[in-house]
C-alpha positions in Angstrom: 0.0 0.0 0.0 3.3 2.5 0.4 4.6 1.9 -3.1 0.8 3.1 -4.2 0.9 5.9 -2.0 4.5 6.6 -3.1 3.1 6.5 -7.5 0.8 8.4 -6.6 2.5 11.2 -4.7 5.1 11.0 -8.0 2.1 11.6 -10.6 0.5 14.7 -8.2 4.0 15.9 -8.5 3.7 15.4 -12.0 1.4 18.6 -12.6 4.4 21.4 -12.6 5.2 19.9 -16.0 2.0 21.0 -17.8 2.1 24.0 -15.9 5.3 24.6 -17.0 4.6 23.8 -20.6 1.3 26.2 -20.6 2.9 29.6 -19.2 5.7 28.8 -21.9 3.2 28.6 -24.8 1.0 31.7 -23.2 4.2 33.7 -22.8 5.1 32.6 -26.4 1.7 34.1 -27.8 2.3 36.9 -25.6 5.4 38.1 -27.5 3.8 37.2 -30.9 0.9 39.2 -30.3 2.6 41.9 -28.6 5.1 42.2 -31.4 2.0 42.7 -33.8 0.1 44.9 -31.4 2.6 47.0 -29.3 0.0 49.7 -28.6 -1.8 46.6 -26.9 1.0 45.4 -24.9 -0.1 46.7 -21.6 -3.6 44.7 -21.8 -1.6 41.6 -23.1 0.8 41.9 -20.2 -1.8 41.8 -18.0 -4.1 38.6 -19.2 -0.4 37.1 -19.8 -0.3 37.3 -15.9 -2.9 36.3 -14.8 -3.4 33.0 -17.4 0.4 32.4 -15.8 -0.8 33.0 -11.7 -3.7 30.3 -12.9 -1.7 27.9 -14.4 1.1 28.0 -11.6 -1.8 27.3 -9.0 -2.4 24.1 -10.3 1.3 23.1 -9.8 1.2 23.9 -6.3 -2.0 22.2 -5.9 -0.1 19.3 -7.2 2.6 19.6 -4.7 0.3 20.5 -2.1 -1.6 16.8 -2.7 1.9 15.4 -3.2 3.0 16.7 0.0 -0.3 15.4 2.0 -0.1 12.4 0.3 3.6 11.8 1.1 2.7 12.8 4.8 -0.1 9.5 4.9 2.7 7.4 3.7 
């Protein structure tokens, strides 16, 4: 029952990489649409960051459940 515990711990952990992989592809569209847009840079900015505070949230959520997870182990 610890090596369960244990896999899933590892796969909650697991989250930071699609987290990771979305703010890169936001901040990617970001700089493309700033760079065709620059007068709209300051309203890009600002939906950039908060898409990137959303997406991060979920990778602590992940370590969060990882953590509690790890602490029933």
């Amino acid at each position: 029952m610890e090596m369960l515990g244990l896999i899933g711990a590892g796969i909650a952990v697991l989250t930071g990489f699609g987290a990771g992989i979305g703010i890169g592809i936001a901040t990617g569209k970001a700089a493309e649409a700033i760079s065709r847009q620059p007068e709209a840079s300051g309203k890009i900015q600002a939906i950039l960051l908060l898409g990137a505070a959303l997406a991060e949230a979920t990778a602590i959520y992940g370590l969060v459940i990882a953590i509690m997870i790890m602490g029933n182990v």
